[in-house]
N, C-alpha and C positions, 0 to 999 in steps of 0.2 A: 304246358310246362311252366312253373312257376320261377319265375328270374327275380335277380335282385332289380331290376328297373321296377317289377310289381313292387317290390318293397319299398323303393324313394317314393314310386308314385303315391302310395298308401303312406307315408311321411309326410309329403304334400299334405293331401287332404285333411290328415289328424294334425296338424300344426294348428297351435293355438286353440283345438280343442280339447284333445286328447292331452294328458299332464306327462312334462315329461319326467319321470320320476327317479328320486335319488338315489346315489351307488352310494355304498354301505361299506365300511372299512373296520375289521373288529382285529386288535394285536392278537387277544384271545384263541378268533379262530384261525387266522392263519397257523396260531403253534400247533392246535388238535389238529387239523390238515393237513399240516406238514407244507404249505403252499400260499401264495400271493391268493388272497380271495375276498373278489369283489361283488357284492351282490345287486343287484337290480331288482329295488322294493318294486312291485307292482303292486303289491298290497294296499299300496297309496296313489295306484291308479283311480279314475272316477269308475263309482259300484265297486272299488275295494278290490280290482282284478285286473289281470291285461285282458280280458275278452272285451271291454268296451272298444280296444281298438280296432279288432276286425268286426265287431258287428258295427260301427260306425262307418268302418271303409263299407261295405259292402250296401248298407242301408242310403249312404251317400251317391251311390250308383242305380240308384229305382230309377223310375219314369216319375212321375205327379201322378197317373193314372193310379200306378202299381204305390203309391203312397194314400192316395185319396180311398183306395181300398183297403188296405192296412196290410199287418206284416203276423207272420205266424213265426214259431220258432217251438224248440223243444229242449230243456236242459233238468240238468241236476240244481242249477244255481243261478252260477257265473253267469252263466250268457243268455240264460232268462231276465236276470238285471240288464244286461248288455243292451240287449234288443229294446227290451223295455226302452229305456232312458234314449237311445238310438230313433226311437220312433218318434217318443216327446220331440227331441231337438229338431225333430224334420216334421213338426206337426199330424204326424200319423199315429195308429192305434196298430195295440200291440196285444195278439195272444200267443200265450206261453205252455205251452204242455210240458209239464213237470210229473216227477215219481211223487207217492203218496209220504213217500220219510223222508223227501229233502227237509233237513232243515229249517224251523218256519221263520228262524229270521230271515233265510233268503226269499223262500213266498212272501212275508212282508215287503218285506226290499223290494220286490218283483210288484207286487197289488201298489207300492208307492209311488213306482215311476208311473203307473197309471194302465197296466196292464190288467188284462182279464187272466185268470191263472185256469189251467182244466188240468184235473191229476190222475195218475194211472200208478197199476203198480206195474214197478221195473222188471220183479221177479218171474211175472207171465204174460206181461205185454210188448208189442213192439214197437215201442218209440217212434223207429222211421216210420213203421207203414202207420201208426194212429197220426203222425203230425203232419204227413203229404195227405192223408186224408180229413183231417183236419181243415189245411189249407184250401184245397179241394172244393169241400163243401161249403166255406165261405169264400171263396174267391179272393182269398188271403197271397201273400209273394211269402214261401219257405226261406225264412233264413238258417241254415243249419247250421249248429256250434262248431264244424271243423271243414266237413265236405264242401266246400265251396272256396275257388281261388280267391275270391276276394277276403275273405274272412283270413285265411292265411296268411295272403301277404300282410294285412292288418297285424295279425300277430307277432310277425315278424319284424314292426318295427322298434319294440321292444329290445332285440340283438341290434338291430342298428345303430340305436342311441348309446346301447354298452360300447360298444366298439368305439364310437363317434370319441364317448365321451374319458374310453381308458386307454384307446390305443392297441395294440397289437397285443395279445393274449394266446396262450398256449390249449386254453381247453374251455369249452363252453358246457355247462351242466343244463338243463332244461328237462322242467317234468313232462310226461307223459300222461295221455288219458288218451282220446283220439287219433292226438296225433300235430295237431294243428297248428299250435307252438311252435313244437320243436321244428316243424314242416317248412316255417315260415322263417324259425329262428336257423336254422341250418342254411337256409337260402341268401340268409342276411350277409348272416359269419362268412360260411366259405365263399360267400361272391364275391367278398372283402378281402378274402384271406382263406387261401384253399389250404394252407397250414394249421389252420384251427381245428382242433378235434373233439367234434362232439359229440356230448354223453346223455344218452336220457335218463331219467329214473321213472321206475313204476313201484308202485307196491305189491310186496309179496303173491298176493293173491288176486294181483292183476296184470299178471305177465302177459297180456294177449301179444304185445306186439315186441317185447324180446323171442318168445317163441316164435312167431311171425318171422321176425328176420332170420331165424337160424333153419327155419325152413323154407326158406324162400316164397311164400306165399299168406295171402292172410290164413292166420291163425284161429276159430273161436272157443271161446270159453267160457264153463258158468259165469254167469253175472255174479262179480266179485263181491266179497262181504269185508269189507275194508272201511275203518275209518275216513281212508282217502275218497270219500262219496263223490267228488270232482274227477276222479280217478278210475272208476271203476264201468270203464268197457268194457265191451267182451268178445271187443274184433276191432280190428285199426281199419280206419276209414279207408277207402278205395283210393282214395286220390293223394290223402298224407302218407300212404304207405308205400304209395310208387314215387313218392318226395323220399320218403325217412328212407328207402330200401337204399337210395342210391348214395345219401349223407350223413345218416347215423353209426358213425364208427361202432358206438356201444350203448349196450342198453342193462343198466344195475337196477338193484331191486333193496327195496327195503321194508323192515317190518313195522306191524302197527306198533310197537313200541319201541322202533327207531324214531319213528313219525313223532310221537308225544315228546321223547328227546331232544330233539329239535325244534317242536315249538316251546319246549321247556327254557330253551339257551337260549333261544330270540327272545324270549321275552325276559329272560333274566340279564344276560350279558349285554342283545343291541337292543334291548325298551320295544322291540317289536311284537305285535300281533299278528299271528298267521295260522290262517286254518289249517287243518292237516294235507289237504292238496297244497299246500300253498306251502308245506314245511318239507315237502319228500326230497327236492332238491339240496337243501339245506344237510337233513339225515343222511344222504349218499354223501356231503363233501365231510362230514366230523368224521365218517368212519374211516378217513384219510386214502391214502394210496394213489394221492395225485402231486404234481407235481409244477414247477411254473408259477405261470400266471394263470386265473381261476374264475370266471366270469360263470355267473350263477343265478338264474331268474327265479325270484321268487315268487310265483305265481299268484296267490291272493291269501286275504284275511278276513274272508268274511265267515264269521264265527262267534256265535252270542257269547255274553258273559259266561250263562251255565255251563252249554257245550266247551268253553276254553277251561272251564275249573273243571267240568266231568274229566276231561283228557288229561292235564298236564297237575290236577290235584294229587 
């Protein structure tokens, strides 16, 4: 069971590494909101995302053994950078199983922190079983993007620092993709404050885990075709789901050109960049119907030049 003690302890350990990152104040959007809305850049987290925090908690917890043999992982992106840079700061080697259309600024990003990259396509292969097999065959330690308490709690101190830093809040917004976040960030909030009600957002065409809750069970789905590439599972993690089932009040959805929307107004209104996982949170609070005070992660910015003019041109 994931407790807010995992979340201080995972504070601990990200102090002084991990950046704690600024809350965002726009007159702007409160009026479109209709609501007090505070955001929490993560975009300006280190690797441009809040996944450094829990692949750092979790990386921070090896043997020497389980580091002198290195670390395996699997993503879209984010936490292929994550791990990466995670394994440099602990002197270990990093390989990353990624899809064949991530983004190649992020396999750049990923080949820079000094990781070996192996790519698969998403659309017919399977992730878990290629990257436990993967690990397997070189005698690698799995760090997985979501399933794993340490990773969670990591994620979760993200909500911690909101809180810390705004004080008592009426509603907490957090995107969704696995799960992991919001798993972390729900644990954070309501250990703090079981009055805080929290919202996740998914994209359209990646509803796995609002169906999920509404059915009491995981959910899966074709693997989604969304700009939100950060975003697009196609079943909520075994572990964030018996987290999110029991914390997530609600779960909205938004469209790919809600998403362009929202990275349109960050960038025009708060000078921000944010890729389209990293805007879905943002596109759920413009299309208003909240109320209060407004606490709002914005997940990441890692997104090339082209890719940010292809979307919001």
């Amino acid at each position: 069971m994931l407790t807010l003690d995992d979340v201080q302890d995972a504070a601990a350990r990200l102090k002084g590494v991990a950046f704690r990152t600024p809350v965002v104040r726009s007159r702007t959007l409160d009026g479109r909101a209709g609501a007090e809305v505070f955001l929490k850049c993560e975009n300006f987290q280190r690797v441009g995302a809040f996944k450094f925090r829990g692949a750092y908690n979790a990386v921070s917890r090896l043997t020497l053994e389980q580091l002198s043999r290195g670390i395996a992982a699997y993503s879209s992106g984010n936490h292929a950078q994550a791990v990466a840079l995670a394994a440099r700061e602990f002197n270990s080697s990093a390989v990353i199983l990624m899809p064949e259309d991530t983004p190649q600024s992020k396999v750049d990003a990923t080949r820079g922190y000094g990781a070996e990259v192996v790519t698969y396509d998403r659309y017919t292969g399977d992730r878990v079983a290629i990257g436990n097999a993967l690990a397997s065959d070189r005698g690698l330690t799995l760090i997985p993007p979501y399933e794993h308490p340490h990773v969670m709690a990591g994620q979760g101190t993200a909500a911690l620092e909101l809180v810390e830093e705004i004080g008592p809040f009426d509603t907490l917004v957090v995107p969704i993709g696995g799960g992991g976040l919001i798993a972390g960030s729900a644990t954070a909030a309501k250990g703090l404050d079981r009055r805080i009600r929290v919202v996740g957002v998914e994209p359209e065409h990646g509803n796995d885990t609002k169906l999920s809750l509404a059915a009491g069970h995981r959910v899966s789905i074709p693997v989604p075709r969304t700009i939100a590439d950060g975003q697009a599972a196609d079943i909520p993690g075994e572990l964030t789901f018996s987290v999110n089932q029991r914390l997530v009040d609600e779960v909205v959805l938004v469209t790919d050109d809600e998403i362009r929307d929202a990275m349109r107004f960050a960038f025009e209104r708060l000078k921000i960049v944010l890729e389209p996982s990293g805007a879905t949170s943002l596109a759920a609070v413009l299309q208003g119907g909240l109320s209060g005070r407004v606490g709002v992660i914005l997940s990441g910015g890692n997104v090339s030049p082209e890719r940010f003019a292809e979307l919001v041109g």
